[in-house]
N, CA, C and O atoms as CSV, one atom per row, in Angstrom:
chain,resi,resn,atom,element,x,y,z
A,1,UNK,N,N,25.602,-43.722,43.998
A,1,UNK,CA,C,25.848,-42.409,44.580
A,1,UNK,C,C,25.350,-41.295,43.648
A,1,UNK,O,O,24.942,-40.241,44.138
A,2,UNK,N,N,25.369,-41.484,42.382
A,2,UNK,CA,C,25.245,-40.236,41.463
A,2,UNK,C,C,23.471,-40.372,41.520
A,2,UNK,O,O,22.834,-39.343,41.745
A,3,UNK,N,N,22.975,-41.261,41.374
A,3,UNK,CA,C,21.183,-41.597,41.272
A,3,UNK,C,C,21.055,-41.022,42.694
A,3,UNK,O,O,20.078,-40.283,42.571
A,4,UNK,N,N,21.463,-40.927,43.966
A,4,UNK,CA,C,21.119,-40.322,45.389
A,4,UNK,C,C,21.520,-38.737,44.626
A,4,UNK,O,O,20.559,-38.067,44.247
A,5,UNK,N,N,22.235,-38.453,44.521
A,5,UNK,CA,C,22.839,-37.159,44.217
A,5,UNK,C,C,21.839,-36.420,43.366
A,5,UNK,O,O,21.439,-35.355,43.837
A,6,UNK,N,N,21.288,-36.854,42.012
A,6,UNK,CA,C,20.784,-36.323,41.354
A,6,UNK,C,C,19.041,-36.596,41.572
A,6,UNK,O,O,18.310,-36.203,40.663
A,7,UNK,N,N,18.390,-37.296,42.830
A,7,UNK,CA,C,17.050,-37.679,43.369
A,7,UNK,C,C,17.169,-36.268,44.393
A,7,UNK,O,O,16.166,-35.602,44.649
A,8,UNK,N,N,18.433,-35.948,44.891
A,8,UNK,CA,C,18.453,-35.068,45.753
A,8,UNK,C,C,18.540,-33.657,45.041
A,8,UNK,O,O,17.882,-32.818,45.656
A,9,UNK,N,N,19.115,-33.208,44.014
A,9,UNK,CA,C,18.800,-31.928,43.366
A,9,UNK,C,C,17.967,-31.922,42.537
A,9,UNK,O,O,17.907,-30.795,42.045
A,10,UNK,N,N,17.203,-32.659,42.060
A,10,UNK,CA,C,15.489,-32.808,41.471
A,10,UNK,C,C,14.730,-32.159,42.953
A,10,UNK,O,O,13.989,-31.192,42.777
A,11,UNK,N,N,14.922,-32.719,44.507
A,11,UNK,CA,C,13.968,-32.447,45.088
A,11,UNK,C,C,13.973,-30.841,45.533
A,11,UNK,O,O,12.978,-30.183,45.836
A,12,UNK,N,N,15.629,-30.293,45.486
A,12,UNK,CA,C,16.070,-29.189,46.179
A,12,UNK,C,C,15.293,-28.443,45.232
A,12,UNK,O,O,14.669,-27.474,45.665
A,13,UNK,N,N,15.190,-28.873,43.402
A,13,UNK,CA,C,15.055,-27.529,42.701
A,13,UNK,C,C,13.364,-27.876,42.524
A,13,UNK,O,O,12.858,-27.507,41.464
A,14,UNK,N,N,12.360,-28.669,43.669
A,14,UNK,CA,C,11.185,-29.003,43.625
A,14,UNK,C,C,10.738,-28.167,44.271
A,14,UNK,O,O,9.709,-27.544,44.007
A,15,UNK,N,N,11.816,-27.943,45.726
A,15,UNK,CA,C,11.854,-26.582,46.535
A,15,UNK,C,C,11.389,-25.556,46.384
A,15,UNK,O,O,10.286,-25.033,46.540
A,16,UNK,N,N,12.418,-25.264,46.029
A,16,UNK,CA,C,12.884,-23.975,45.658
A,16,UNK,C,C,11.597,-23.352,44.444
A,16,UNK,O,O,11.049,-22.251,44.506
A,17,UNK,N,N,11.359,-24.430,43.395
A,17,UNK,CA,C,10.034,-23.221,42.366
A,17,UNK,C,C,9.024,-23.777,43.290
A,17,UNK,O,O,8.065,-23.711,42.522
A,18,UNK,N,N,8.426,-24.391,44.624
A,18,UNK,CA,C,7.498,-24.444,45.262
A,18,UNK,C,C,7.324,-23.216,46.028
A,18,UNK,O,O,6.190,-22.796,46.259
A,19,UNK,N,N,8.450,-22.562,46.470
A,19,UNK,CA,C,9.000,-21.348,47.302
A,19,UNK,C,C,8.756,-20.530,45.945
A,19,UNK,O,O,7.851,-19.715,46.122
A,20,UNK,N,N,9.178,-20.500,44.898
A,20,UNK,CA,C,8.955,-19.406,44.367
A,20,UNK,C,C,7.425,-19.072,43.746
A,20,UNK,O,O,6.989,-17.950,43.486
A,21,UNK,N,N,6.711,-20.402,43.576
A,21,UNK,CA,C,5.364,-20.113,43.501
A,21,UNK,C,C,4.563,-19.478,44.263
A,21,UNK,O,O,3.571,-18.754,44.164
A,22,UNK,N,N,5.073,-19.817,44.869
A,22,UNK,CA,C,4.127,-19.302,46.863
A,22,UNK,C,C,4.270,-17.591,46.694
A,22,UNK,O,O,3.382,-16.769,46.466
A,23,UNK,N,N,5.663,-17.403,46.888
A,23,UNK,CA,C,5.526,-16.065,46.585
A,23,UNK,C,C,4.835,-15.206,45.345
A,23,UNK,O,O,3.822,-14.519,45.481
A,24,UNK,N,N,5.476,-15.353,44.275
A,24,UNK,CA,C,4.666,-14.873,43.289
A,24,UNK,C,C,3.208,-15.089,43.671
A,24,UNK,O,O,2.427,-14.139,43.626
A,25,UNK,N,N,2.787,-16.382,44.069
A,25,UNK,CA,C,1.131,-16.221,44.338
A,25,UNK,C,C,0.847,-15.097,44.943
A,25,UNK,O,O,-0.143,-14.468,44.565
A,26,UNK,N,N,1.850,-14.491,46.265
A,26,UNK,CA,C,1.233,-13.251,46.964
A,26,UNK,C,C,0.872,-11.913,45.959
A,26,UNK,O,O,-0.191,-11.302,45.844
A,27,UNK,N,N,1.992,-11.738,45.379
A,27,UNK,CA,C,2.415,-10.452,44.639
A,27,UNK,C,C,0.987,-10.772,43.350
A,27,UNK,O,O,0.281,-9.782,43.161
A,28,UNK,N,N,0.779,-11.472,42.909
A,28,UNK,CA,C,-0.404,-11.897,41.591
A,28,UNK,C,C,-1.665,-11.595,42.608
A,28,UNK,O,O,-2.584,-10.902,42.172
A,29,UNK,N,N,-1.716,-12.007,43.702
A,29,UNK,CA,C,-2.727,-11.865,44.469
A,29,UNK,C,C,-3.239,-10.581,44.879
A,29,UNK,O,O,-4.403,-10.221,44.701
A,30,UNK,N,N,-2.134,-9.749,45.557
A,30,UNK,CA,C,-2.468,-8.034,45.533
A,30,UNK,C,C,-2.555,-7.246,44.415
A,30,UNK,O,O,-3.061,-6.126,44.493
A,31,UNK,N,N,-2.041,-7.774,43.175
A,31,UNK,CA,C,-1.881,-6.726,41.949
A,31,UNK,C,C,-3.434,-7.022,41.814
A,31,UNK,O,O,-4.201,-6.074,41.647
A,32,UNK,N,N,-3.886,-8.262,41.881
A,32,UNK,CA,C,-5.465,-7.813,41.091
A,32,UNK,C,C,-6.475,-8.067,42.495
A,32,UNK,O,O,-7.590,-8.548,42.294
A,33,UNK,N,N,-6.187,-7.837,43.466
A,33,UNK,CA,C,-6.835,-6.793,44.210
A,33,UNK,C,C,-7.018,-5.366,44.520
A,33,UNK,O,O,-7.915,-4.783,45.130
A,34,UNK,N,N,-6.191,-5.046,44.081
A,34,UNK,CA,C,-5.791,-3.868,43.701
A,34,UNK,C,C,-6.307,-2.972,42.619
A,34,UNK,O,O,-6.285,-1.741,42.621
A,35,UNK,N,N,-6.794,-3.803,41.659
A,35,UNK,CA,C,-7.624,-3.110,40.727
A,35,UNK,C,C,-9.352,-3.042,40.961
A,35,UNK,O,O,-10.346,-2.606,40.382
A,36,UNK,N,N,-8.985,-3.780,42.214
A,36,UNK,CA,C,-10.882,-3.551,42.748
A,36,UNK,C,C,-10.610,-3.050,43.914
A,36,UNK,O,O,-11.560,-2.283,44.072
A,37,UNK,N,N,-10.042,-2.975,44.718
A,37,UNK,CA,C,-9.490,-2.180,45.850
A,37,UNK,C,C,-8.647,-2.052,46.313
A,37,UNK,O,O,-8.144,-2.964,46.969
A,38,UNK,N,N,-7.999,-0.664,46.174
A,38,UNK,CA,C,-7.091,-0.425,46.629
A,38,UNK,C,C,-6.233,-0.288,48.308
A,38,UNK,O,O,-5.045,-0.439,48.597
A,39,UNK,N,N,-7.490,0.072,49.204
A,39,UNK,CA,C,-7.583,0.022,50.419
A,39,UNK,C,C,-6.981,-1.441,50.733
A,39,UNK,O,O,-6.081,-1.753,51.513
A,40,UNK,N,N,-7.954,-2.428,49.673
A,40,UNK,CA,C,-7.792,-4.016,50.759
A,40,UNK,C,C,-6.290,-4.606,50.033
A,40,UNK,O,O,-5.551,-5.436,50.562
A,41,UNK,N,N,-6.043,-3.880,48.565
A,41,UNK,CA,C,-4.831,-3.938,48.639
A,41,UNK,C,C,-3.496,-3.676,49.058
A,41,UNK,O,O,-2.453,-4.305,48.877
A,42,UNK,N,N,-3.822,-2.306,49.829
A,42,UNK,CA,C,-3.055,-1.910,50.719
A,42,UNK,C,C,-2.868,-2.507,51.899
A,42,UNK,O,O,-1.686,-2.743,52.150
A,43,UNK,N,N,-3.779,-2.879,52.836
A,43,UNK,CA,C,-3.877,-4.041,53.477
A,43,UNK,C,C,-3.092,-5.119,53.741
A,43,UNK,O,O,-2.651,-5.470,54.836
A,44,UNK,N,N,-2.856,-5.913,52.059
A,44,UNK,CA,C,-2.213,-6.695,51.830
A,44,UNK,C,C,-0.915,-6.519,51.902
A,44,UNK,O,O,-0.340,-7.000,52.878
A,45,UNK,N,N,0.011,-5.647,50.689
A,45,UNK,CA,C,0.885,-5.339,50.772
A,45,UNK,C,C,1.711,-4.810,52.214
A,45,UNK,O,O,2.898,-4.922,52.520
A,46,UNK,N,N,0.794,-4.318,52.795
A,46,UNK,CA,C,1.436,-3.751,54.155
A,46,UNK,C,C,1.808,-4.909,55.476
A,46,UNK,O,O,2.468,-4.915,56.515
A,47,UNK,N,N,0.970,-5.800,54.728
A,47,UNK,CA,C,1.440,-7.108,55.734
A,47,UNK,C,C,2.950,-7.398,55.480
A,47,UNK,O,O,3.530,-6.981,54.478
A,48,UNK,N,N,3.495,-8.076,56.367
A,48,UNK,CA,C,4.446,-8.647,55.983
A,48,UNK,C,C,4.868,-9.440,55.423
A,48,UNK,O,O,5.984,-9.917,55.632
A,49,UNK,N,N,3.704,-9.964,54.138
A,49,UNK,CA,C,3.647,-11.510,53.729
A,49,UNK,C,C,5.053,-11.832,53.450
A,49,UNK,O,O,5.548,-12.900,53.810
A,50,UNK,N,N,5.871,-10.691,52.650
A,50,UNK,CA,C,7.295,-11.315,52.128
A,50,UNK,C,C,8.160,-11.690,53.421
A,50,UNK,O,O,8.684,-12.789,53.603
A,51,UNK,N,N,8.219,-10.660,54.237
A,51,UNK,CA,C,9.213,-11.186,55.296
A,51,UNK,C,C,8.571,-12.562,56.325
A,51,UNK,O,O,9.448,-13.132,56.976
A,52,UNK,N,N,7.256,-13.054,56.480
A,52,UNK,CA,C,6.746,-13.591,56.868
A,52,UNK,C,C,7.171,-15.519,55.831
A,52,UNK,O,O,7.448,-16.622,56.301
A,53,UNK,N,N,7.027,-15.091,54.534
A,53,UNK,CA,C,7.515,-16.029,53.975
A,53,UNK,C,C,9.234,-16.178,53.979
A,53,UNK,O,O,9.779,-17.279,54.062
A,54,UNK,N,N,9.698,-15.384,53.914
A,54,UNK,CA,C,11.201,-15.539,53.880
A,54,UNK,C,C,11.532,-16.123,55.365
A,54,UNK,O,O,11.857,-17.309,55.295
A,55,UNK,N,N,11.533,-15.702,56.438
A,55,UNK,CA,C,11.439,-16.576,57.468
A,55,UNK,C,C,11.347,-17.711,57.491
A,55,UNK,O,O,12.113,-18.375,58.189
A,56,UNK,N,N,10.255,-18.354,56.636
A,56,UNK,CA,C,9.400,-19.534,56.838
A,56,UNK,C,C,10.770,-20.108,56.190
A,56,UNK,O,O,11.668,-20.620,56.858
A,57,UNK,N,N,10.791,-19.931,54.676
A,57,UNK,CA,C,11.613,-20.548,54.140
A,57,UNK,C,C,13.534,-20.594,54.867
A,57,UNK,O,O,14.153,-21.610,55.184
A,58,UNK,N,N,13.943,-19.397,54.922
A,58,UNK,CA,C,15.344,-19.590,55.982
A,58,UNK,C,C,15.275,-20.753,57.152
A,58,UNK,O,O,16.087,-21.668,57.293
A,59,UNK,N,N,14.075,-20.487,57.977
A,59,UNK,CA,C,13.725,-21.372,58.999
A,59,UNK,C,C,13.807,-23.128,58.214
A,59,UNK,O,O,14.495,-24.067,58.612
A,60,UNK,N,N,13.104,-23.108,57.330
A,60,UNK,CA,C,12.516,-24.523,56.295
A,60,UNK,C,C,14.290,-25.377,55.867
A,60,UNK,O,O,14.704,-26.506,55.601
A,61,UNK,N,N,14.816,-24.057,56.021
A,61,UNK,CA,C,16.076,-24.544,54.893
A,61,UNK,C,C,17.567,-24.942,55.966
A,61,UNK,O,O,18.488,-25.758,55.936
A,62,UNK,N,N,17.125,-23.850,56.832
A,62,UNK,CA,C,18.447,-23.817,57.969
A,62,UNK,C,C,18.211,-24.238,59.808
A,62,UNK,O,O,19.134,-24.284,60.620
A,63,UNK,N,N,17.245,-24.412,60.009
A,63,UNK,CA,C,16.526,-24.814,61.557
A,63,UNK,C,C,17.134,-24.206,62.211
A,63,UNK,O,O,17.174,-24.581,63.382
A,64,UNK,N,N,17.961,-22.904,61.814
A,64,UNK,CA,C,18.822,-21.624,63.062
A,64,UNK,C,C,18.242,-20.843,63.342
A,64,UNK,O,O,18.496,-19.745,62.848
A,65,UNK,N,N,17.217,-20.970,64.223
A,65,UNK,CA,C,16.942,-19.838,65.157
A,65,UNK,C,C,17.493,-19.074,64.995
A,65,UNK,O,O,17.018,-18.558,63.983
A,66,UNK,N,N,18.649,-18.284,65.449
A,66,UNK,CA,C,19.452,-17.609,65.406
A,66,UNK,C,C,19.321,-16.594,64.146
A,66,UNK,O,O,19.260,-15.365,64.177
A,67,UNK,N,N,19.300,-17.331,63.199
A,67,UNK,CA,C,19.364,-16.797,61.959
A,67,UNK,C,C,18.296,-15.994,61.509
A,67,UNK,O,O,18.321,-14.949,60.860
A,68,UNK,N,N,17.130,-16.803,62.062
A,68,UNK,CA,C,15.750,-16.157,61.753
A,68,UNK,C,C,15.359,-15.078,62.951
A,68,UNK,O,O,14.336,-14.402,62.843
A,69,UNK,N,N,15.994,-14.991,63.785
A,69,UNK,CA,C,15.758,-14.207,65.149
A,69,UNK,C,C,16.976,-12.911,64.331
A,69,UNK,O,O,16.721,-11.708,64.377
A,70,UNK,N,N,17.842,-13.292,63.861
A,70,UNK,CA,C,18.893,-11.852,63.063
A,70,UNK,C,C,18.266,-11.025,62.635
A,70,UNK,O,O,18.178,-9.840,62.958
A,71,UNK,N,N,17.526,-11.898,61.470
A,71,UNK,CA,C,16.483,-11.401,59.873
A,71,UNK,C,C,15.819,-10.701,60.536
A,71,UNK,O,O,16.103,-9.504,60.493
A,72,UNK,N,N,14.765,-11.101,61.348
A,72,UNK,CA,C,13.556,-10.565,61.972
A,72,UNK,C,C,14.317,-9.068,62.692
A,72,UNK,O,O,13.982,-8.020,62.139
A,73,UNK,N,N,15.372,-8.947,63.961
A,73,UNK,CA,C,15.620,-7.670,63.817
A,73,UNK,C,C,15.989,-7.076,63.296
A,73,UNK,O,O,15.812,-5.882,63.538
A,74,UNK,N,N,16.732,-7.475,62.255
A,74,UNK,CA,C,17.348,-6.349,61.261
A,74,UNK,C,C,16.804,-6.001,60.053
A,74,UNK,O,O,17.335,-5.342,59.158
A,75,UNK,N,N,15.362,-6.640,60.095
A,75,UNK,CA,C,14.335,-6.510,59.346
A,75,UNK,C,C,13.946,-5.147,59.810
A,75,UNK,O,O,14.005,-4.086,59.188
A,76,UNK,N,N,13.387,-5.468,61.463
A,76,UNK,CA,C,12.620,-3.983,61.665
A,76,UNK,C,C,13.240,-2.906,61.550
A,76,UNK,O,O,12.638,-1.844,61.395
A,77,UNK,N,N,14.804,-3.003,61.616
A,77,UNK,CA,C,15.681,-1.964,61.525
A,77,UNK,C,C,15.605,-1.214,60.323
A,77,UNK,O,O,15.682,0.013,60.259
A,78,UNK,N,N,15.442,-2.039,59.321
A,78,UNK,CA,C,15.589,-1.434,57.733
A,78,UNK,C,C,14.082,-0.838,57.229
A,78,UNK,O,O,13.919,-0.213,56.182
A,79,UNK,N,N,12.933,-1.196,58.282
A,79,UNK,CA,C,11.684,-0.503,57.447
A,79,UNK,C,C,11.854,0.865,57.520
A,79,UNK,O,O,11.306,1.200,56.470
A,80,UNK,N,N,12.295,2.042,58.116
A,80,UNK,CA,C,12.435,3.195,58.254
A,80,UNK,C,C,13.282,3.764,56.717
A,80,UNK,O,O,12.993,4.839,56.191
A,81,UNK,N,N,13.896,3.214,56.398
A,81,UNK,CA,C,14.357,3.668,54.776
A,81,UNK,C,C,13.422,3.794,54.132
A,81,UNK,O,O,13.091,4.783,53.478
A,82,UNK,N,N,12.605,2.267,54.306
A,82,UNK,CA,C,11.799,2.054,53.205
A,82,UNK,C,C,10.902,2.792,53.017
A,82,UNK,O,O,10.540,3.131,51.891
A,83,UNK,N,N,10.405,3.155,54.032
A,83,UNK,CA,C,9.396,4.556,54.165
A,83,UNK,C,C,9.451,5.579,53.435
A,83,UNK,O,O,8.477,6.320,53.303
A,84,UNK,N,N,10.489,5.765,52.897
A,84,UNK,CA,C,10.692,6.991,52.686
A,84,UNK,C,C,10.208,6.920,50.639
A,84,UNK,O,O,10.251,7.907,49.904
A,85,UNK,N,N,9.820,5.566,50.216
A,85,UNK,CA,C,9.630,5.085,49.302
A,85,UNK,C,C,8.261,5.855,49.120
A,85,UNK,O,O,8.275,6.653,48.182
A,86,UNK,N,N,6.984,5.766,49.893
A,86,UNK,CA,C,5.891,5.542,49.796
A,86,UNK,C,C,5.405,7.288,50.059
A,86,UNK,O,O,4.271,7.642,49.736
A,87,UNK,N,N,6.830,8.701,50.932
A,87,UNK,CA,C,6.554,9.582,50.658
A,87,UNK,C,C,6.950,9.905,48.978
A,87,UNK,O,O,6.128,10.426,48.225
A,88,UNK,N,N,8.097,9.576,48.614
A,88,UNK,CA,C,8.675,10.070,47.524
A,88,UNK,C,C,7.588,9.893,46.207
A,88,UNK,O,O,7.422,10.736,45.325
A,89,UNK,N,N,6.839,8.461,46.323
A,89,UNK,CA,C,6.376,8.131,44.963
A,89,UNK,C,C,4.986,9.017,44.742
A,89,UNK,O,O,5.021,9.715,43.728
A,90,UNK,N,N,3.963,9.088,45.405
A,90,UNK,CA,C,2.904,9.684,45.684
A,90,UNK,C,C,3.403,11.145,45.447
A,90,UNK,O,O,3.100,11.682,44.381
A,91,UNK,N,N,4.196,11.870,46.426
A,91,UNK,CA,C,4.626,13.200,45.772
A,91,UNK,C,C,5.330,13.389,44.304
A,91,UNK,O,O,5.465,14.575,44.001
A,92,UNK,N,N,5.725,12.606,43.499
A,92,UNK,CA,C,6.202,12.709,42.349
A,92,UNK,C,C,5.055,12.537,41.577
A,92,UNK,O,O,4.879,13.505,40.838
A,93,UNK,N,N,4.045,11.499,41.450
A,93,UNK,CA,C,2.675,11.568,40.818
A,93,UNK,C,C,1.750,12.645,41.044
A,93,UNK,O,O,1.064,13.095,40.126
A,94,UNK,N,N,1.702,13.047,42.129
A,94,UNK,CA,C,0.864,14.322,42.296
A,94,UNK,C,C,1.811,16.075,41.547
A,94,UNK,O,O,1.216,17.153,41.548
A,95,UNK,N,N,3.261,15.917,41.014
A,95,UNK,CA,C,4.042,16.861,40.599
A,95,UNK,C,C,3.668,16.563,39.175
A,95,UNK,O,O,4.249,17.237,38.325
A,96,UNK,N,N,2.374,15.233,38.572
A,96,UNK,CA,C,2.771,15.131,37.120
A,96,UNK,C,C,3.765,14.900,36.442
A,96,UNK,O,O,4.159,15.500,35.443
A,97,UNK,N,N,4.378,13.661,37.178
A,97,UNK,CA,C,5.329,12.855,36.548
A,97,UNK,C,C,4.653,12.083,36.248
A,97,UNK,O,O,3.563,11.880,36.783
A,98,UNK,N,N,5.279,11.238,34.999
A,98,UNK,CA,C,4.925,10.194,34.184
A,98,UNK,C,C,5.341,9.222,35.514
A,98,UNK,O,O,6.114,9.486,36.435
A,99,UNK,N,N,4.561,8.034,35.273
A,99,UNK,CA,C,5.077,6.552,36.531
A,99,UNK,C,C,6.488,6.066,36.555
A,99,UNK,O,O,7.223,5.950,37.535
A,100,UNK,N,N,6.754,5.784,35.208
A,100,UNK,CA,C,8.154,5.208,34.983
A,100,UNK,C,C,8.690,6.636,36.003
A,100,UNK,O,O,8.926,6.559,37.209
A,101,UNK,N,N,8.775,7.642,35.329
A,101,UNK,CA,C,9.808,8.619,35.770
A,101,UNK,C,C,9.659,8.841,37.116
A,101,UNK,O,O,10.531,9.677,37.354
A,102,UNK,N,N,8.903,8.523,38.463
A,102,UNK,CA,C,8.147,9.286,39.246
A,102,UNK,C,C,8.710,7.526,39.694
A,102,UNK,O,O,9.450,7.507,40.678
A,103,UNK,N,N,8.445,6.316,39.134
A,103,UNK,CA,C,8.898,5.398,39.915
A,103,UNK,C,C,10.805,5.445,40.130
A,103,UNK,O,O,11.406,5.531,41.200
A,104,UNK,N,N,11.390,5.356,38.757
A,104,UNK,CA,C,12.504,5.913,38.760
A,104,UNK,C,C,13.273,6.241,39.775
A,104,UNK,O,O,14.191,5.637,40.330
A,105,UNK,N,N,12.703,7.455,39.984
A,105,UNK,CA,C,13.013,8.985,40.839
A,105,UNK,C,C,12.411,8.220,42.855
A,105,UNK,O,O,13.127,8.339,43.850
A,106,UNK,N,N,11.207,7.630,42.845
A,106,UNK,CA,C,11.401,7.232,44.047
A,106,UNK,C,C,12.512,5.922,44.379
A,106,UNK,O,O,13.349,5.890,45.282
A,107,UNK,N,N,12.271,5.041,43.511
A,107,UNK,CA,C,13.611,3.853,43.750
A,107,UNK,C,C,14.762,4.787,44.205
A,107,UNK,O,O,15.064,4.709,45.396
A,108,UNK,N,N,15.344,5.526,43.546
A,108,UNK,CA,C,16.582,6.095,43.174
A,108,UNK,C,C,16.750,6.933,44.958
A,108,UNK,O,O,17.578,6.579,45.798
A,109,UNK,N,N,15.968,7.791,45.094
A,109,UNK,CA,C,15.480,8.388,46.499
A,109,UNK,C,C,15.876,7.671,47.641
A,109,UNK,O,O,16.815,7.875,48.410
A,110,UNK,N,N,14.632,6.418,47.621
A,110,UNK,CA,C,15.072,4.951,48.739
A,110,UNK,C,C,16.012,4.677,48.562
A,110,UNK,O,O,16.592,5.084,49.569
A,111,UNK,N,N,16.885,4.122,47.813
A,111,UNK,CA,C,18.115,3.810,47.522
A,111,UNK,C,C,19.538,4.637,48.168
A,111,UNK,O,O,20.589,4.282,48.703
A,112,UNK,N,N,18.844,6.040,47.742
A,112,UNK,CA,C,19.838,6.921,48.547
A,112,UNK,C,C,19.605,6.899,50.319
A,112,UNK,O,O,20.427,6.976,51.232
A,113,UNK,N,N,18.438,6.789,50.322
A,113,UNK,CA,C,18.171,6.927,52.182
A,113,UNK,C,C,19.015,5.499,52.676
A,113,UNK,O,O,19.986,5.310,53.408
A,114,UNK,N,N,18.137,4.628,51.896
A,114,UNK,CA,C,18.907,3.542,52.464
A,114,UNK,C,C,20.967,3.365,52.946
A,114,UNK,O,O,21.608,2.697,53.757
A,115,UNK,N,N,21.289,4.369,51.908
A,115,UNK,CA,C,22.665,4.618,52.257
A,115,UNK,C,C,23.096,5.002,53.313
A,115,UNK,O,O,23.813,4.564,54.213
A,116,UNK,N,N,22.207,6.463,52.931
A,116,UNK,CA,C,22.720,7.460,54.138
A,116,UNK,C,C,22.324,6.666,55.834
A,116,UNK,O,O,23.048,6.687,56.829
A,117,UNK,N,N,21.149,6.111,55.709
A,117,UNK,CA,C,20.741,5.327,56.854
A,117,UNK,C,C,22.079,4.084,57.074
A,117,UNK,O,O,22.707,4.102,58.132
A,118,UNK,N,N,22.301,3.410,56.366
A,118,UNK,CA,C,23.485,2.281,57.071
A,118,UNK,C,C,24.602,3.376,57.517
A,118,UNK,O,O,24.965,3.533,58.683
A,119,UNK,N,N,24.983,3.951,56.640
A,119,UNK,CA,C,26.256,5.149,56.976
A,119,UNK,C,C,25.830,5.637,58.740
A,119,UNK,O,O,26.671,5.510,59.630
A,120,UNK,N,N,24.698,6.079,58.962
A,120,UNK,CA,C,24.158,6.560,60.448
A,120,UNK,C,C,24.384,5.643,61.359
A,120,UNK,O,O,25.049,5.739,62.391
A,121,UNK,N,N,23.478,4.252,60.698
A,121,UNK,CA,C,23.498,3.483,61.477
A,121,UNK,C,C,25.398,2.765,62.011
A,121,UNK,O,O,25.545,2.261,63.125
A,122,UNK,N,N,26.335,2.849,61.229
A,122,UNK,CA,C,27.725,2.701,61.378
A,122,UNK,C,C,28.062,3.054,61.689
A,122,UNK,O,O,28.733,2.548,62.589
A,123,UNK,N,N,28.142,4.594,61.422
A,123,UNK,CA,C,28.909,5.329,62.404
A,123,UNK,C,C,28.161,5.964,64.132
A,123,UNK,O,O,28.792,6.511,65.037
A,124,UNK,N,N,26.920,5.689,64.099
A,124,UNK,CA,C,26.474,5.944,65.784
A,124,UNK,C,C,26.246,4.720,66.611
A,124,UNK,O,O,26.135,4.580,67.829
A,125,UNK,N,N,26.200,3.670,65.383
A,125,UNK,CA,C,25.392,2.649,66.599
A,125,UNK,C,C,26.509,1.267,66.003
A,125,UNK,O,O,26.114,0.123,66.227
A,126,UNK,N,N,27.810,1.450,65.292
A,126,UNK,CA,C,28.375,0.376,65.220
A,126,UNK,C,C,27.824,-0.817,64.460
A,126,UNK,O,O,28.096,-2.002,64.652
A,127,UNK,N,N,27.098,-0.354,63.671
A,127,UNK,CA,C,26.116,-1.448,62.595
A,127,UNK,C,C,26.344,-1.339,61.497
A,127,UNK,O,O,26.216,-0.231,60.976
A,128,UNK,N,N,26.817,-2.584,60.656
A,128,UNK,CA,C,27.364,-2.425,59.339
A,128,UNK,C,C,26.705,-3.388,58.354
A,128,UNK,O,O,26.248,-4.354,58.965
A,129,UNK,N,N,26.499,-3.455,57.031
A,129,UNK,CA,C,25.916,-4.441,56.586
A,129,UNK,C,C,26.902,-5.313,56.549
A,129,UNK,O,O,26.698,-6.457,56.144
């Protein structure tokens, strides 16, 4: 029983850094596209590769529909915060902020929308995290 047990968390944690390779491959993949184009890196990033992989894997791990049909809408629900990432950072670099500070300052921004947005979303439409 313990040799089944421990053949079986060798394979889970074979998983799991196979899943985490995959991803990191995306993110390694746009950063140095990105230094030759930015357009086709934008491209990239704007796909959904992460939520596209996270799916895969929830789906891989749990076979609940259900679960992956949740993610997926309450995925689209949450890109409208995120948005608000991609005004904040660009206007803080163009004010001559340093990156750190100007990244900082947009995290911190999203972070707040994202609040105020579940708070909206709770109190008008009965949606809570």
């Amino acid at each position: 029983m313990l040799d089944y047990l421990s053949k079986f968390l060798s394979l889970v944690n074979l998983v799991s850094l196979f899943k985490v390779l995959i991803t990191a491959l995306v993110i390694v993949v746009a950063a140095e596209v990105a230094k030759r184009s930015s357009l086709l890196a934008g491209l990239i990033v704007s796909m959904p590769l992460i939520t596209v992989l996270t799916l895969i894997w929830l789906y891989w791990d749990t076979k609940d529909i259900k679960q992956v049909s949740d993610l997926t809408n309450n995925t689209l629900l949450m890109i409208l915060p995120s948005l608000t990432f991609f005004l904040f950072f660009p206007i803080l670099l163009k004010l001559n902020l340093n990156f750190v500070g100007a990244m900082l300052i947009a995290v911190l921004s999203t972070a707040i929308c994202y609040w105020g947005y579940t708070i909206f979303l709770n109190k008008f439409f009965n949606i809570s995290l």
